[in-house]
Backbone as CSV, one residue per row, in Angstrom:
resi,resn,N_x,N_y,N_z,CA_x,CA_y,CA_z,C_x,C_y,C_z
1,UNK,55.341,-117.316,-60.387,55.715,-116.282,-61.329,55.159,-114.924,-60.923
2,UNK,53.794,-114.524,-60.392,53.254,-113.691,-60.394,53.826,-113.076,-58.583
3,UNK,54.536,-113.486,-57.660,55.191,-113.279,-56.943,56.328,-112.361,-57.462
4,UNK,57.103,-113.231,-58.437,58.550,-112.052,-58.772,58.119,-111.165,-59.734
5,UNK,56.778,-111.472,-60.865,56.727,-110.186,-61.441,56.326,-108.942,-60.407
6,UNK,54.992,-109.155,-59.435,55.169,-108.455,-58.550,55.970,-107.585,-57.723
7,UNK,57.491,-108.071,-57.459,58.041,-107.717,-56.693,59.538,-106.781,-57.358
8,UNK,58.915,-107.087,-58.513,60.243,-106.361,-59.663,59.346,-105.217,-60.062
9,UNK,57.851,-105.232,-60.278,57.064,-104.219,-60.460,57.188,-102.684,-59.570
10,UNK,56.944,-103.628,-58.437,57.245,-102.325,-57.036,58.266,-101.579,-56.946
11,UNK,59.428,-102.520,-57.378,60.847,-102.294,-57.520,61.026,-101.059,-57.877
12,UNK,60.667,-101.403,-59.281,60.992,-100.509,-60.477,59.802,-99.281,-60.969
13,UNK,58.974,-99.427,-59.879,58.116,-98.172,-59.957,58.382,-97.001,-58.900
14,UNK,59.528,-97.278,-57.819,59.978,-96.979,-56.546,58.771,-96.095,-56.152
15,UNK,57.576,-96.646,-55.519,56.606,-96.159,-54.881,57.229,-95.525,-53.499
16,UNK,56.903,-94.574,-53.059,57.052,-94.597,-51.537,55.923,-95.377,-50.664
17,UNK,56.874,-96.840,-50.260,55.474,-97.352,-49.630,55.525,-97.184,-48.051
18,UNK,56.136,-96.121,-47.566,55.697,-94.886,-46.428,55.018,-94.263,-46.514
19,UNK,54.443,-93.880,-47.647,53.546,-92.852,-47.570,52.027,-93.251,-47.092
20,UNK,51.087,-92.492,-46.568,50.154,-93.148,-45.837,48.944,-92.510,-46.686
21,UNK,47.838,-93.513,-46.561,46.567,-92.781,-47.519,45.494,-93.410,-45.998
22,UNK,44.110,-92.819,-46.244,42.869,-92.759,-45.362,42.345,-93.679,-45.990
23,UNK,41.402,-94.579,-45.129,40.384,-95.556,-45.654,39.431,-95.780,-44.432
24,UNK,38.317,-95.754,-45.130,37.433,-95.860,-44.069,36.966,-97.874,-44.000
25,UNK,36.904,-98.273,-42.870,36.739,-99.706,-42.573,35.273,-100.328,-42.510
26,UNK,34.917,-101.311,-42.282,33.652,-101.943,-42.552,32.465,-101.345,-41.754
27,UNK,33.556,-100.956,-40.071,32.853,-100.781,-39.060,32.510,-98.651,-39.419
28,UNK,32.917,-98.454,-40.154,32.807,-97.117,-40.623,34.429,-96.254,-39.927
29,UNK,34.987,-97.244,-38.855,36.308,-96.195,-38.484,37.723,-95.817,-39.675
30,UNK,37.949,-94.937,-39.547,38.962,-94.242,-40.327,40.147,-94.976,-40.171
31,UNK,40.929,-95.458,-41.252,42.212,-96.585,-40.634,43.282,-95.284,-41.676
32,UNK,44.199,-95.338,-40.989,45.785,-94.727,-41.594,46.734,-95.645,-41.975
33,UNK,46.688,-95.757,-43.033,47.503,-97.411,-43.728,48.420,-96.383,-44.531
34,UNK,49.902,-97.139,-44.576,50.793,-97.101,-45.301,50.698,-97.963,-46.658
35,UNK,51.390,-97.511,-47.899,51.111,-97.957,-48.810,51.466,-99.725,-49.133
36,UNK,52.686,-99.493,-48.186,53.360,-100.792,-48.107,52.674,-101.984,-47.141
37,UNK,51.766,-101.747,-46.428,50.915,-102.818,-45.556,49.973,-103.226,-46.876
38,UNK,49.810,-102.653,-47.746,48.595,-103.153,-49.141,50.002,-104.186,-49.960
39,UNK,50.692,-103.348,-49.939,51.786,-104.583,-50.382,52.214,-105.680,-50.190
40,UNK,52.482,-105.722,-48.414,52.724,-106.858,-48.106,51.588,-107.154,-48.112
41,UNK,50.327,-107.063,-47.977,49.416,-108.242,-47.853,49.271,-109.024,-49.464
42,UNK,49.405,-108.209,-50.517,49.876,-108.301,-52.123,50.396,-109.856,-52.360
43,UNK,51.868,-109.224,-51.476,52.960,-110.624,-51.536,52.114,-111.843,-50.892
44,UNK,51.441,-111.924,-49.797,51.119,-113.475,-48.889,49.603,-113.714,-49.500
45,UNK,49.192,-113.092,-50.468,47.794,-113.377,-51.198,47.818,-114.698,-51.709
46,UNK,47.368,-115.569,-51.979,46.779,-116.379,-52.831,47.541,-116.062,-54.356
47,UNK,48.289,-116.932,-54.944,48.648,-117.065,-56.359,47.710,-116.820,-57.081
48,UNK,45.959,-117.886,-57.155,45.472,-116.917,-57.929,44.987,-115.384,-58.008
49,UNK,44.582,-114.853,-56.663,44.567,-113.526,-56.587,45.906,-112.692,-56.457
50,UNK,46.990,-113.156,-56.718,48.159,-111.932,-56.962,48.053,-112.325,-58.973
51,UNK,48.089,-113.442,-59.160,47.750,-113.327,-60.670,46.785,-112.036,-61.251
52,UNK,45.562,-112.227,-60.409,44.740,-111.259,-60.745,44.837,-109.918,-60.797
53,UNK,45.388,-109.677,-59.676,46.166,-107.884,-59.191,47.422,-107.676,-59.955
54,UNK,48.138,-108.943,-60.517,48.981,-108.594,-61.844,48.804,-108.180,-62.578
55,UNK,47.480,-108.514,-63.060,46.860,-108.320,-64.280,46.326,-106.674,-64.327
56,UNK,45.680,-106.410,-63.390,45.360,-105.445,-63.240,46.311,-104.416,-63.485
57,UNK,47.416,-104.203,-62.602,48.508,-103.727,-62.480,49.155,-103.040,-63.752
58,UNK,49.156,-104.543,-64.397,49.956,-104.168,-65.993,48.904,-103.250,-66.788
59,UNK,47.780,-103.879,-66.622,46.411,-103.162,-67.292,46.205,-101.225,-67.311
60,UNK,46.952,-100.960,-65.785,46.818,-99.302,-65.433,48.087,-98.898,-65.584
61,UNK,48.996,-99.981,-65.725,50.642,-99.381,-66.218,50.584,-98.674,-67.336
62,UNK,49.779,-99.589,-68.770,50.045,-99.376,-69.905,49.305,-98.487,-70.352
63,UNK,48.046,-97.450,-69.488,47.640,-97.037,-69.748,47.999,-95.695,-68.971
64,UNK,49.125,-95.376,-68.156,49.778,-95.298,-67.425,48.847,-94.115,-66.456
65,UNK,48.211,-95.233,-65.518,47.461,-95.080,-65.053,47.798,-94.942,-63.656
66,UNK,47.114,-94.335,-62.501,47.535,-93.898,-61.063,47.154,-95.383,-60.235
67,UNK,48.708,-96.328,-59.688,48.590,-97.431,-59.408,48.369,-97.065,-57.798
68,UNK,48.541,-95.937,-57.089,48.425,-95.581,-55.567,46.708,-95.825,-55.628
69,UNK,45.673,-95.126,-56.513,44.563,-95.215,-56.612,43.871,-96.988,-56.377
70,UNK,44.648,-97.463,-57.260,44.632,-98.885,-56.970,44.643,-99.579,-56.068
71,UNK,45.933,-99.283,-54.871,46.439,-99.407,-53.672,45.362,-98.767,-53.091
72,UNK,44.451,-98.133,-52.932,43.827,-97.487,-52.099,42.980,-98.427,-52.371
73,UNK,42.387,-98.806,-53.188,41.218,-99.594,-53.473,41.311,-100.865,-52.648
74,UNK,42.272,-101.125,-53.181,42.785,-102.595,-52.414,42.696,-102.472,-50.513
75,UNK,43.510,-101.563,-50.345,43.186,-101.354,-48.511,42.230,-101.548,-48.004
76,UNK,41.072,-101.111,-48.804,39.485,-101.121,-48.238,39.355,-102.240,-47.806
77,UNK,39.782,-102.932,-48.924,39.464,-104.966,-48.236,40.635,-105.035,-46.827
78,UNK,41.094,-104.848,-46.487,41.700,-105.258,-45.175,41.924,-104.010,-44.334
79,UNK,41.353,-102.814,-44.161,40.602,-102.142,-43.133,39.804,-102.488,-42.179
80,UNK,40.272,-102.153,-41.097,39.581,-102.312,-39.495,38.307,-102.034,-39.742
């Protein structure tokens, strides 16, 4: 379930997931990630952790909250 709500979410928020944000990586180097590499890694997550980032998701929707900020957060974990 948390696969297609996901993927109707993105849909219908039409993010540009071209657009690229900065993150700095474990090793301290600067990585240039597109919004959409946080995505796909989103989709091949673990059911219970896309449950979780659902949750979240809806949580900064309704508060209509900046979900790119989110996406940025998320990159950090899979930065070089």
């Amino acid at each position: 379930m948390s696969v297609r709500y996901l993927e109707t979410f993105f849909a219908e928020k039409d993010l540009d997931l071209d657009q690229t944000f900065e993150v700095a990586g474990p090793s301290g180097t600067w990585n240039l990630m597109p919004y959409g590499v946080v995505v796909e890694h989103i989709m091949i997550a673990s059911p219970a952790e896309q449950q979780k980032i659902a949750g979240i998701l809806r949580r900064i929707d309704f508060a209509n909250g900046d979900i790119l900020h989110f996406l940025r957060h998320l990159g950090k974990a899979i930065a070089r």
